[in-house]
ZAKE-392851 format. One record per atom (N, C-alpha, C): residue number from 1; atom name; x, y, z. Coordinates in steps of 0.1 Angstrom, whole numbers, plus 5000, padded with zeros to 4 digits. Example, Ala and Ser with C-alpha at 12.3 -4.5 7.8 and 13.67 -1.06 7.14 Angstrom:
residues 2
<num->1, atome->N, px->5132, py->4943, pz->5078>
<num->1, atome->CA, px->5123, py->4955, pz->5078>
<num->1, atome->C, px->5132, py->4967, pz->5078>
<num->2, atome->N, px->5128, py->4978, pz->5071>
<num->2, atome->CA, px->5137, py->4989, pz->5071>
<num->2, atome->C, px->5129, py->5000, pz->5079>
END
This chain:
residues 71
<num->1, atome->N, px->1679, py->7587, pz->9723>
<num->1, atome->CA, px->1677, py->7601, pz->9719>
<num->1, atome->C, px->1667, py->7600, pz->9707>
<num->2, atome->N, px->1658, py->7609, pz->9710>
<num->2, atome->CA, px->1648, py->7612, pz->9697>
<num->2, atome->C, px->1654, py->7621, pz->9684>
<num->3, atome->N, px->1647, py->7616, pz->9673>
<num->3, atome->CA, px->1656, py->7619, pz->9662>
<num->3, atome->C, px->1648, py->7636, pz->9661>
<num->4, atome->N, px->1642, py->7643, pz->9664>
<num->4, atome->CA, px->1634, py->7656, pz->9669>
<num->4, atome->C, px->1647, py->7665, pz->9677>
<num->5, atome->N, px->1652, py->7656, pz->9686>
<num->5, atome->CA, px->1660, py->7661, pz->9693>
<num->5, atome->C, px->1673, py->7662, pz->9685>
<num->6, atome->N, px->1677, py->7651, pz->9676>
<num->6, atome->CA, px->1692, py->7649, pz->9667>
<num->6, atome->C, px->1690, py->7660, pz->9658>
<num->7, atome->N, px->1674, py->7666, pz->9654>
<num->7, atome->CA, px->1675, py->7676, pz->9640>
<num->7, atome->C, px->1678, py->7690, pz->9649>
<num->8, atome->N, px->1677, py->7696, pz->9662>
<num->8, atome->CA, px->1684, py->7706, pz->9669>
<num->8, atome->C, px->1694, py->7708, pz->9668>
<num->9, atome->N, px->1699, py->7698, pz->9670>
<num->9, atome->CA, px->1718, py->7698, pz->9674>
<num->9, atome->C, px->1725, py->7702, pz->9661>
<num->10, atome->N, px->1736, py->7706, pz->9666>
<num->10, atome->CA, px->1747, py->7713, pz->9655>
<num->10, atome->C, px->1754, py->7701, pz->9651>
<num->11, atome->N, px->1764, py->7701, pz->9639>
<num->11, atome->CA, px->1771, py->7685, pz->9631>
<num->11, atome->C, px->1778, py->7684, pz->9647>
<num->12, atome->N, px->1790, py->7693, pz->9648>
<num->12, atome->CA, px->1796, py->7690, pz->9658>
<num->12, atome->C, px->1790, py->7681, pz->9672>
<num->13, atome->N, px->1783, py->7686, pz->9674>
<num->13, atome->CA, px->1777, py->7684, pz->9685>
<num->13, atome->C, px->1770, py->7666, pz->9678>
<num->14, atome->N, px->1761, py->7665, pz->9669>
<num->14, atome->CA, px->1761, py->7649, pz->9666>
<num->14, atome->C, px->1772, py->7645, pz->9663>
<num->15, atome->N, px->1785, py->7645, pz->9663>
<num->15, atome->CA, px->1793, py->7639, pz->9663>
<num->15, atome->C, px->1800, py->7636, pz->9678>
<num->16, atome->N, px->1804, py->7646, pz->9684>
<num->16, atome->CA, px->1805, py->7639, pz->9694>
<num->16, atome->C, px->1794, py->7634, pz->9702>
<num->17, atome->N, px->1785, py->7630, pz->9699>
<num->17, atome->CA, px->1769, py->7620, pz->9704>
<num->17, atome->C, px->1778, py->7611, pz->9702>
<num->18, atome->N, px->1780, py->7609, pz->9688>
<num->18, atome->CA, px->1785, py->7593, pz->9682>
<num->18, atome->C, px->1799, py->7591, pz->9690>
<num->19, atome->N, px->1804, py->7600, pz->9690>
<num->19, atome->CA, px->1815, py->7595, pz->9700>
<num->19, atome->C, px->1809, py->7586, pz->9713>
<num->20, atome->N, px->1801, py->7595, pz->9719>
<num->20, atome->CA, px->1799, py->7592, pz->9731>
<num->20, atome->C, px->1791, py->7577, pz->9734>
<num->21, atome->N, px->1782, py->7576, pz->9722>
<num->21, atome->CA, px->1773, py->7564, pz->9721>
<num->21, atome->C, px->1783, py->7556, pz->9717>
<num->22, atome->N, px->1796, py->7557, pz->9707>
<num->22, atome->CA, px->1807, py->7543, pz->9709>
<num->22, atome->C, px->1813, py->7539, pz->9717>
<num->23, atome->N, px->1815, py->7547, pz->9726>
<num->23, atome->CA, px->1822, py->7545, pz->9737>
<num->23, atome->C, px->1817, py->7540, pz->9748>
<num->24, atome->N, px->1800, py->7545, pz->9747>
<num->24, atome->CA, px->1792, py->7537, pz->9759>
<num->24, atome->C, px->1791, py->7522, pz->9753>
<num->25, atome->N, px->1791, py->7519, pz->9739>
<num->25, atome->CA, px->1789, py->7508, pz->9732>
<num->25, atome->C, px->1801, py->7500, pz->9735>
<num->26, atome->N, px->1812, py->7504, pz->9736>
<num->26, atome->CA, px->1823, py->7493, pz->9738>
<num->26, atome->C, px->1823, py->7490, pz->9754>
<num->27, atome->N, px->1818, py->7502, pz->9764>
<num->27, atome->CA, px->1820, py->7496, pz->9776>
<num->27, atome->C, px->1805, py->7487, pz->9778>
<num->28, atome->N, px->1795, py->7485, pz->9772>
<num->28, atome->CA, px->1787, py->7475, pz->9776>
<num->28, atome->C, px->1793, py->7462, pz->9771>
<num->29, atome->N, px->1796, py->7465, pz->9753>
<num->29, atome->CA, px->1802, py->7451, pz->9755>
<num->29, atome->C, px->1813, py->7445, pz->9760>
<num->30, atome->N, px->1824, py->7454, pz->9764>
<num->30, atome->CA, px->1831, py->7450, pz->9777>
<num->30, atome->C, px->1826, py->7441, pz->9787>
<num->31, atome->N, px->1818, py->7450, pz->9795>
<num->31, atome->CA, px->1810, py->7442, pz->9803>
<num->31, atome->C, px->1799, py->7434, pz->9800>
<num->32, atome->N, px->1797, py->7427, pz->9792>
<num->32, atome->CA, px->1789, py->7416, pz->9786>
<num->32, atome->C, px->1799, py->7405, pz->9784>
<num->33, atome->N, px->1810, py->7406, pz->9783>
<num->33, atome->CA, px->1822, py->7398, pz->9780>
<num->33, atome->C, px->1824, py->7394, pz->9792>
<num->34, atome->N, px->1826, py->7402, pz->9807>
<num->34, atome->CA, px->1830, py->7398, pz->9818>
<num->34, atome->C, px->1818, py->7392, pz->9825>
<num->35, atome->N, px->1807, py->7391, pz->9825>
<num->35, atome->CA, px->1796, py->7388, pz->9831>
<num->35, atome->C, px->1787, py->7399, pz->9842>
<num->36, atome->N, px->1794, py->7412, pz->9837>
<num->36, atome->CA, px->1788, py->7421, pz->9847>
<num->36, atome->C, px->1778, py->7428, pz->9842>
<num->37, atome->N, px->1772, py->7428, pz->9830>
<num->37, atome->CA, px->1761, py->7437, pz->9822>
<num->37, atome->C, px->1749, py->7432, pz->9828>
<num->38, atome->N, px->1741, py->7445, pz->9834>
<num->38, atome->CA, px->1729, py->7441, pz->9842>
<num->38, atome->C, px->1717, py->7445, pz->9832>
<num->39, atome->N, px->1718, py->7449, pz->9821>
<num->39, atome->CA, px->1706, py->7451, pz->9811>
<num->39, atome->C, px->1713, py->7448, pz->9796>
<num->40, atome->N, px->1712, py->7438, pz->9792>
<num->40, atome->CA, px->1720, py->7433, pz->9775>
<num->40, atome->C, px->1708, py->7443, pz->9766>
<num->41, atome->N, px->1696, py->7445, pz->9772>
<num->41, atome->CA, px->1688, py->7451, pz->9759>
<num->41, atome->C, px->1694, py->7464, pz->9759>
<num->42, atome->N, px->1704, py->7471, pz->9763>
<num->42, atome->CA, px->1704, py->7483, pz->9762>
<num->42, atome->C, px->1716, py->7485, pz->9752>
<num->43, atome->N, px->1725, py->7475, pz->9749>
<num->43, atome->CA, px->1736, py->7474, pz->9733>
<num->43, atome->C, px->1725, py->7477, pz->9720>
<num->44, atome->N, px->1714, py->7467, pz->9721>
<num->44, atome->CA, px->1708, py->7470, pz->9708>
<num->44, atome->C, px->1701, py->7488, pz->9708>
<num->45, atome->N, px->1695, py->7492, pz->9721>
<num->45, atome->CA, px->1691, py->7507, pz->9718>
<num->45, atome->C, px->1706, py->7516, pz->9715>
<num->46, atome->N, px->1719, py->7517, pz->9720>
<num->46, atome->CA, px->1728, py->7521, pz->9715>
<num->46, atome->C, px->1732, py->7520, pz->9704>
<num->47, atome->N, px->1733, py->7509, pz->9696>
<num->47, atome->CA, px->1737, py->7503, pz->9686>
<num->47, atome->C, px->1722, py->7515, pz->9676>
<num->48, atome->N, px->1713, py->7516, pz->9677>
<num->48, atome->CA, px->1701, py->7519, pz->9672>
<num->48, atome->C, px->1705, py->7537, pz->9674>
<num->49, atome->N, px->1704, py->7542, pz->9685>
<num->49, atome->CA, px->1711, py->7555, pz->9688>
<num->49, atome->C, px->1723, py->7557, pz->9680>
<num->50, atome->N, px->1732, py->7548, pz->9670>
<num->50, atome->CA, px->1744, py->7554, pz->9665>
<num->50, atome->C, px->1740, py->7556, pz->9654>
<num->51, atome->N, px->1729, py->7544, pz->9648>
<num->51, atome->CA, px->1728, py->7543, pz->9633>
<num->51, atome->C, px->1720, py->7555, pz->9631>
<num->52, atome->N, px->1710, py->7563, pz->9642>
<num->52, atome->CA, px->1705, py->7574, pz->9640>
<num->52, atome->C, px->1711, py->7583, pz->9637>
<num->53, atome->N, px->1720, py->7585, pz->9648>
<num->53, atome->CA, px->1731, py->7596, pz->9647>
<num->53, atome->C, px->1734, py->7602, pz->9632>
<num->54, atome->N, px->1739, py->7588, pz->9631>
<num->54, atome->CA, px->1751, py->7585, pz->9613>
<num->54, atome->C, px->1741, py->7592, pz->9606>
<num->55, atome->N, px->1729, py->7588, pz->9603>
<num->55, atome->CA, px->1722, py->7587, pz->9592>
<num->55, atome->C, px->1712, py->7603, pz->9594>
<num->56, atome->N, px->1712, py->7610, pz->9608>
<num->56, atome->CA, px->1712, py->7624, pz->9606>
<num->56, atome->C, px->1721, py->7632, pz->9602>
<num->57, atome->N, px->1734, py->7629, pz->9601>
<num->57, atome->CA, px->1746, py->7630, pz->9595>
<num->57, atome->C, px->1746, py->7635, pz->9578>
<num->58, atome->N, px->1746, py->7621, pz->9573>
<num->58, atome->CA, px->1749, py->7616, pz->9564>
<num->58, atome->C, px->1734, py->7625, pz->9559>
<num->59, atome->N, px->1720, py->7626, pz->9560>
<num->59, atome->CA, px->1710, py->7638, pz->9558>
<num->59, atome->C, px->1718, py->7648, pz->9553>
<num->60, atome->N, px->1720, py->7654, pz->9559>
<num->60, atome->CA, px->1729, py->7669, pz->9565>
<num->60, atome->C, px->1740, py->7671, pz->9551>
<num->61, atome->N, px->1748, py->7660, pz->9552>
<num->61, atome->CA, px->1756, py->7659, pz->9538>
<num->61, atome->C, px->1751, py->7658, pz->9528>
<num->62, atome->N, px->1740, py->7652, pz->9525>
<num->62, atome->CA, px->1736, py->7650, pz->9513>
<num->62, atome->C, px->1728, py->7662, pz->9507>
<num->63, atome->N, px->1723, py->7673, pz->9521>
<num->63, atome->CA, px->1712, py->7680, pz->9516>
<num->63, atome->C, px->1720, py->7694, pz->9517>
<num->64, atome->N, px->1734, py->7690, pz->9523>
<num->64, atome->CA, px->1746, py->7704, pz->9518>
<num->64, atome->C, px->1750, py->7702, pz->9502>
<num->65, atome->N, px->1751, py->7693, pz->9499>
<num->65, atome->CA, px->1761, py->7688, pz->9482>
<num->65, atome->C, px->1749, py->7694, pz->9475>
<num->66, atome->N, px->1739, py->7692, pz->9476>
<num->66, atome->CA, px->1725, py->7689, pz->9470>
<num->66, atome->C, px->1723, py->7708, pz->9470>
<num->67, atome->N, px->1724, py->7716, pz->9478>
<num->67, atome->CA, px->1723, py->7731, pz->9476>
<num->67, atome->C, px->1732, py->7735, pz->9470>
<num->68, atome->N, px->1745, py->7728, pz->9471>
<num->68, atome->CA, px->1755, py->7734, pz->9465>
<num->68, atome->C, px->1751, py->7735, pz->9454>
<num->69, atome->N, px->1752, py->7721, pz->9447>
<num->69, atome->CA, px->1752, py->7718, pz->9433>
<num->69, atome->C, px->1737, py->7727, pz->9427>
<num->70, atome->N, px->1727, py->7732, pz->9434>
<num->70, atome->CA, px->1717, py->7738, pz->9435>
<num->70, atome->C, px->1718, py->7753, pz->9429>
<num->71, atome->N, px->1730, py->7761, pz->9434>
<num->71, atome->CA, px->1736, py->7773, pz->9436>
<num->71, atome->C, px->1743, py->7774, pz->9423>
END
């Protein structure tokens, strides 16, 4: 996911992303454990898709506190 596309979305809505991208994240490394993962580069773009997630997040927090205290 493009971070273009992460600045559309509502908090709700990137949070359950992050849900969604941990969950695809535990079943790859699931299957990396069993020997059934047919693409390993795709944990590191997931793993990279959450830290995005977080950190449009964590934007969003910082630039609500930041109007408040502004007000």
């Amino acid at each position: 996911m493009k971070t273009s596309e992460m600045k559309d979305l509502a908090d709700s809505d990137l949070m359950e992303k992050v849900k969604e991208a941990r969950a695809e994240l535990f079943n790859l490394r699931f299957q990396l454990a069993t020997g059934q993962l047919d693409n390993p580069g795709r944990i590191k773009v997931v793993k990279k898709d959450i830290a995005r997630l977080l950190t449009e997040l964590r934007v969003r927090e910082i630039r609500a506190s930041r109007d408040a205290a502004a007000s």
